[in-house]
N, C-alpha and C positions, 0 to 999 in steps of 0.2 A: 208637457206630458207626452211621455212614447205611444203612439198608436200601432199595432200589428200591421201585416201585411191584410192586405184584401184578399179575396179569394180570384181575381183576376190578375194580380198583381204574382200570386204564387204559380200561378197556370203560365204568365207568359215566361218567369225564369226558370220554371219545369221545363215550356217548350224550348227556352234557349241552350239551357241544357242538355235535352235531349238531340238537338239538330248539329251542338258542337262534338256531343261523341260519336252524331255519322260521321261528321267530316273530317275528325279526326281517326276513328278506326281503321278504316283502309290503312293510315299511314303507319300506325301502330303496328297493322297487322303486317304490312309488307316489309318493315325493320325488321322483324322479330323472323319472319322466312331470310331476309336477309343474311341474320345471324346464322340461322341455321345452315345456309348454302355455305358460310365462309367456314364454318366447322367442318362441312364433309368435303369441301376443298382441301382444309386441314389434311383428313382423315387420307385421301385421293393423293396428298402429296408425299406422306409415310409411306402408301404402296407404294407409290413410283420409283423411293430412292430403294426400296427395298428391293423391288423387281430388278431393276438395273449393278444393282450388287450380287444380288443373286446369278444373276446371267455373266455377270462375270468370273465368278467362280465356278461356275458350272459351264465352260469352255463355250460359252457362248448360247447355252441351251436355255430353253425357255421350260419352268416349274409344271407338273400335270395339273390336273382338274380332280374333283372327287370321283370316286365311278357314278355314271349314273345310266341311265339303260337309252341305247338308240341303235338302228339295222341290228337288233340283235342282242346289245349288249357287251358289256365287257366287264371283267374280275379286276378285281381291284391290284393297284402296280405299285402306290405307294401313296403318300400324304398327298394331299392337293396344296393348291399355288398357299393359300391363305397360312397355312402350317409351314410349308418351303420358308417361306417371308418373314415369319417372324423371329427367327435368330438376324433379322440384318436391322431392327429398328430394339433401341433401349426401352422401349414402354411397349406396351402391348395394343397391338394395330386395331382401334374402334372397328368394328366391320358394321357396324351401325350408322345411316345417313339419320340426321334428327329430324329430318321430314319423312322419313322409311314407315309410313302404318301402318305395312301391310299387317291383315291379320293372321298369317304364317308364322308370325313370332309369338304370339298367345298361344300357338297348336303347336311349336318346340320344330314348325319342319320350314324354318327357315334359315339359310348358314349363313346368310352377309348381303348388306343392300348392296355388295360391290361382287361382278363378274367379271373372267379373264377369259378375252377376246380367243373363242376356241380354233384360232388359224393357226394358234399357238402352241398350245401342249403337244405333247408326245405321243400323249392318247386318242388325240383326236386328226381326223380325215380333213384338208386332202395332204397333208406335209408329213406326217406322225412325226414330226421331228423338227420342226423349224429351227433356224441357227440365225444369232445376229446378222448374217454377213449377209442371209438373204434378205433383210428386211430393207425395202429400194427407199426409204425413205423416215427416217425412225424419230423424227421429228413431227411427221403427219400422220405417223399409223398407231391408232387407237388398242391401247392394249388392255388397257380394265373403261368397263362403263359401270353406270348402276343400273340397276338389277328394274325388271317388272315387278309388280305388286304378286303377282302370281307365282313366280319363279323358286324353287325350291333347288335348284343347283348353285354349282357356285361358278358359273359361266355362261355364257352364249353361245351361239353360234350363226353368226354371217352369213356364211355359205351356204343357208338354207334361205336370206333374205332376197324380195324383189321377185319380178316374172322378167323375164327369164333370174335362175338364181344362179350361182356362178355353175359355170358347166362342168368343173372337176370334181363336184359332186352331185352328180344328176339324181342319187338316191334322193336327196334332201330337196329336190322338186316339186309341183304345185302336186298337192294331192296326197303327198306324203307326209308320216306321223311331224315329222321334226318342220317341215315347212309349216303346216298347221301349227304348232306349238309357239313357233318363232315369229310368222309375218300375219298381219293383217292387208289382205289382197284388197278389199273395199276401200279401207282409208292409205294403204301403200305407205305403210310404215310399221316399225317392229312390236311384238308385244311383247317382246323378253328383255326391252330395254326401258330405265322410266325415262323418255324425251322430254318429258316437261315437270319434272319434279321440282325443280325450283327456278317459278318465274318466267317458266316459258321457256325453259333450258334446264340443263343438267352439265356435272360434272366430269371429265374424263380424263384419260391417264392415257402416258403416250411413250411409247416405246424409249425414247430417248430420257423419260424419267420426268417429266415435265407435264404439271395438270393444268386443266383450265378449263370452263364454264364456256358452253359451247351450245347453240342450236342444234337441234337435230338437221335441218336441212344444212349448215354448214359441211357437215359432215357426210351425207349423202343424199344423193339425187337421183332417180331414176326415171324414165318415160315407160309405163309399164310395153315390153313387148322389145324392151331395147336395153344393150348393157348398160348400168349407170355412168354418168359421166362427173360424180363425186363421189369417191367412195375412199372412206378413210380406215376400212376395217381391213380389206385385203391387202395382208404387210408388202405382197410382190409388185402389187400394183397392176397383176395379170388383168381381174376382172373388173376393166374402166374402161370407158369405152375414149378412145387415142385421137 
């Protein structure tokens, strides 16, 4: 004759059960970021071949940015980088990281989890014009990251990051609209970039066309009060300290 389960006997494979989906959860959860990191790798490696096509058709010139207002402002010049880029890839370039939550995409005022490193455009200070030939190392110099949760352009800008920030734009210094917007002086690290969007790292895109999953401090270093002595955004290599 079958007898049921006891009311003990269901309690303890209740708790066995519940104690194998903590232990297992974490690792579910961290697969499933996983996946998602190798998709906006994906997405990061479409820009790259795209950037580096572009720049070569375009005598070596590097794509603008969208207008968006800083010392003042500027009128719009042409399409930005993301528009530039997509005649150079056959499918239409995700601008979406599948870990991006921000909630800028539900208000319609967010244009891509991915930004183009502003040393670059045409539009923007201190180069208005950058050319491959100046870029001292295009291997190491970061030319798309992803984006802050806050960020509503479709770029960065460097040159306003760290104390001291780089000296060839001393507008973008401590105190100023765009150093506020861009660095966090307390924790001495950016807010216009996501550092840790997946895993404790994020994704970036490199001048030479080439992505790859990167710490933020690989990439730069600073002692507040002194030039950085890592810095992977300024393409000249000017602002590092030698």
């Amino acid at each position: 004759m079958c007898r049921g389960f006891t009311l003990i006997e269901l309690l303890v494979v209740i708790a066995a059960i519940a104690l194998l989906a903590a232990i297992l959860y974490p690792a579910f959860s961290a697969a499933r970021e996983k996946a998602r990191a190798v998709a906006c790798l994906s997405n990061t490696r479409q820009m790259g071949t795209a950037l580096a096509m572009y720049v070569q058709d375009w005598d070596e010139g590097f794509p603008l940015t969208e207008p968006h207002e800083y010392a003042g402002g500027h009128a719009p010049v042409g399409p930005g980088w993301l528009k530039s880029c997509q005649p150079y890839v056959r499918t239409q370039l995700l601008q979406r990281c599948p870990s991006d939550t921000s909630a800028l995409w539900q208000q319609n005022a967010r244009v891509s989890s991915y930004g183009l490193n502003g040393y670059f455009p045409p539009d923007h200070p201190p180069f208005y014009g950058l050319r491959l030939s100046q870029v001292a190392h295009p291997a190491n110099a970061i030319i798309v990251a992803e984006l802050g949760d806050e960020v509503e352009d479709d770029h960065f800008v460097p040159a306003a990051w760290g104390n001291p920030n780089d000296p060839r734009t001393p507008y973008f210094g401590l105190g100023s609209e765009e150093h506020e917007a861009e660095w966090d002086d307390e924790k001495g690290e950016p807010k216009s970039v996501a550092i840790r969007r997946h895993q404790g790292g994020a994704n970036y895109v490199f001048v030479d066309g080439h992505a790859k999953w990167l710490r933020f401090e690989q990439t730069w270093q600073q002692t507040p009060g002194q030039w950085p002595t890592i810095n992977w955004y300024d393409p000249t290599g000017y602002f590092v300290r030698r």
